[in-house]
C-alpha positions in Angstrom: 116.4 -91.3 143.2 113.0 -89.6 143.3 113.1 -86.9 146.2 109.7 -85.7 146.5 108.6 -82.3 147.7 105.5 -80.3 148.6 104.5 -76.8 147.6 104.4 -75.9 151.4 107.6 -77.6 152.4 109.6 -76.0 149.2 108.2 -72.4 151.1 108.6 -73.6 155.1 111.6 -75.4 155.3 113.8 -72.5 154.8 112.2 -70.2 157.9 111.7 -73.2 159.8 115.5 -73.8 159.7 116.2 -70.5 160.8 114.0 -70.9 163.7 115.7 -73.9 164.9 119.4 -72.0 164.5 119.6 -70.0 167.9 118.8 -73.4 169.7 120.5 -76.2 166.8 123.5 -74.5 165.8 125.1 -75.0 169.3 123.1 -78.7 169.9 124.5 -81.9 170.3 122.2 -85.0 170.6 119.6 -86.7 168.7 116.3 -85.4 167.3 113.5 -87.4 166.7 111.0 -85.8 164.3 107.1 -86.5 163.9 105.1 -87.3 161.1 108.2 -86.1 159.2 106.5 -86.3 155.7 108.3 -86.9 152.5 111.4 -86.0 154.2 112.3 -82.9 152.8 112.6 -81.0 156.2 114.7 -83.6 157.7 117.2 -83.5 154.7 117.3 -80.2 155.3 117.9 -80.0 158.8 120.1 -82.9 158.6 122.5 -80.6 156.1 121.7 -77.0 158.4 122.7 -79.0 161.2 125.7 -81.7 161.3 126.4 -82.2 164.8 123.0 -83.5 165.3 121.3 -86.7 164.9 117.7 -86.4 162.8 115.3 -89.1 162.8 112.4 -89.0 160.7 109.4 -91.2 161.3 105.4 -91.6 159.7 102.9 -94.1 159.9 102.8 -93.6 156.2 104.6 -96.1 154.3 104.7 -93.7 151.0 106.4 -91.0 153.2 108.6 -93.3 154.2 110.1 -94.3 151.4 110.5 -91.0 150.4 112.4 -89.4 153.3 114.7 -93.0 152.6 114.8 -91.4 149.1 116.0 -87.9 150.2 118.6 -90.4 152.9 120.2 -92.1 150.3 120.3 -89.4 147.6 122.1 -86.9 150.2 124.1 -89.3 152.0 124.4 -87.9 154.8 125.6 -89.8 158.0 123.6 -87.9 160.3 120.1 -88.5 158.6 118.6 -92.0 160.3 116.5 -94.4 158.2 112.8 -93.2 158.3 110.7 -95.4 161.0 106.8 -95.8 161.4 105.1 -94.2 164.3 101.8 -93.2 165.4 101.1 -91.2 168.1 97.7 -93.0 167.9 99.2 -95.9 169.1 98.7 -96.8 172.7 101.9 -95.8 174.9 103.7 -94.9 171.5 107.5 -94.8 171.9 110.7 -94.2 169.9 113.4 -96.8 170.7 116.4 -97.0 168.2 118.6 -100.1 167.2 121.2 -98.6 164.6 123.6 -96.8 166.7 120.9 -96.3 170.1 120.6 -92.6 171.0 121.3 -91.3 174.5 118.2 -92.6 176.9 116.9 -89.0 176.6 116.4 -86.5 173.1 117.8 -83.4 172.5 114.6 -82.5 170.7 111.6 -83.3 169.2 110.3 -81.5 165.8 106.5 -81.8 164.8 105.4 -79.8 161.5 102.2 -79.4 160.1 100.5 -82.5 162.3 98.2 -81.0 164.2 95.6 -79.7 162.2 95.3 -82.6 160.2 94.9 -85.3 163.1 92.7 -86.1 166.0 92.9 -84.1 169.0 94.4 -87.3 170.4 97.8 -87.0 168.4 97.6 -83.8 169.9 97.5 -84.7 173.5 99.9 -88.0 173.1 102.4 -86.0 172.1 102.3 -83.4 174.7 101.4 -85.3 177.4 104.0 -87.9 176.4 107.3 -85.9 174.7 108.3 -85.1 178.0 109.2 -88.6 179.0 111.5 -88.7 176.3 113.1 -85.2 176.3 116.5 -84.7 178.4 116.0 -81.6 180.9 114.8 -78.7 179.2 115.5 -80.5 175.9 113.0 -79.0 173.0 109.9 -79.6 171.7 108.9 -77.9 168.3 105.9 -77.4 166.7 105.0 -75.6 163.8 101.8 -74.7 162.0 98.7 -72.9 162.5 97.1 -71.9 165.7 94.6 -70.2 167.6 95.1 -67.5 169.7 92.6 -67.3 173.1 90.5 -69.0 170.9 90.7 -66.8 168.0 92.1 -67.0 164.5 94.7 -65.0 163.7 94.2 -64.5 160.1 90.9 -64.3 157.6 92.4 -67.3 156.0 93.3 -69.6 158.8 89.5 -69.1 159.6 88.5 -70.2 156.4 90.8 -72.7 156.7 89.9 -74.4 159.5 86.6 -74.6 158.2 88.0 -76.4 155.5 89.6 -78.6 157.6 87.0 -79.8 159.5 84.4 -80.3 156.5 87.3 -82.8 155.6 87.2 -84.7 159.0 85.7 -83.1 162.0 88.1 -84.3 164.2 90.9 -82.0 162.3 91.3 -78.3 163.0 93.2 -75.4 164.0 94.2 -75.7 167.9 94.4 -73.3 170.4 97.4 -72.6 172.1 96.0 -71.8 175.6 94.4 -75.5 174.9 98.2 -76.7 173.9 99.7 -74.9 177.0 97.5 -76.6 179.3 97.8 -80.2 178.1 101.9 -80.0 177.9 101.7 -78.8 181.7 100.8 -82.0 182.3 103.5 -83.8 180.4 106.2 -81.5 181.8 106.6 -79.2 179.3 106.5 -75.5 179.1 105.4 -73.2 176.4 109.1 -70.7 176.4 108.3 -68.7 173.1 106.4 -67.9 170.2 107.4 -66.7 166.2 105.6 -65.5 164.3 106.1 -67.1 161.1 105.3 -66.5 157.5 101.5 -67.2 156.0 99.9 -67.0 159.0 101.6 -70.2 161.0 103.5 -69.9 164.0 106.7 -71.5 165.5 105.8 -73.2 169.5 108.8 -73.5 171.3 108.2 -76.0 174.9 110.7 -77.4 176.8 111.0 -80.3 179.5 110.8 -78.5 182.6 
């Protein structure tokens, strides 16, 4: 099997995991996860994280294959087959058939999305996780953000100008932005870590 990696998940997905600890250690439930990528952090958490139920989906079929790769190479019962989804999609929703979750998720996880998409994955998934999070269940995003509208690094500057010369629909968000938009899907922003190069950890839950 061929489990692919990235540079930035092989230095993430260990902080990342110990992020998620204080709230996954003692969790139960399942966890859907958004634009998972190759798959390496859901193998991960998957392993961190036994008592949970991870499923990984992307609307890229390459990706997909690959978290199936990281599935099948780890066997591990508690990492679901990866399943397309775009939060593009009009009134996107995650519905399993191989052994249905509970009507409502423990949590949702969302690494690394949001600067590289239209602000409308942005406000699809805040304005719509909290339909499908049980009370005060989790959502989690990671990456880079502004701060009051300011960077909070020389290099996430420079980066976001990177970003949107690329596509100027992409960019860093602002978390005052973020905070507002989630009000409105039920969500609350409860905490913020730092986190290493510059990225952040977004803790909201369904209030």
């Amino acid at each position: 099997m061929n489990c692919r990696t990235t540079p930035a998940g092989e230095r993430n997905t260990k902080p990342i995991t110990e992020a998620l600890r204080p709230v996954f250690s003692s969790s139960t439930g399942h966890v859907l996860e958004i634009g998972a990528g190759l798959g390496q952090h859901a193998a991960a958490f998957a392993t961190a994280f036994p008592k949970l139920n991870f499923w990984p989906t992307d609307p890229n079929p390459y990706h997909r294959a690959s978290i199936d790769d990281w599935r099948q190479t780890l066997a591990l019962p508690n990492l679901r087959p990866a399943r397309s989804l775009d939060l593009l999609s009009a009134n996107w929703h995650f519905n399993a058939t191989d052994g249905a979750p509970a009507a409502k998720l423990s949590a949702m996880i969302c690494i690394n999305v949001l600067h590289i998409s239209p602000i409308a994955v942005t406000e699809g998934l805040l304005l719509h996780a909290g339909k499908l999070l049980e009370p005060d269940g989790l959502l989690y995003i990671y990456g880079p953000f502004k701060i009051n509208d300011t960077h909070t690094a020389p290099s996430n500057s420079d980066f976001d100008v990177y970003l949107r010369q690329q596509n100027p629909e992409w960019g860093l968000r602002d978390i005052a932005q973020l905070e507002e938009t989630a009000a409105f899907g039920s969500l609350s922003l409860t905490k913020i870590k730092q986190m290493p190069a510059n990225n952040l950890s977004l803790f909201f839950n369904r209030i």
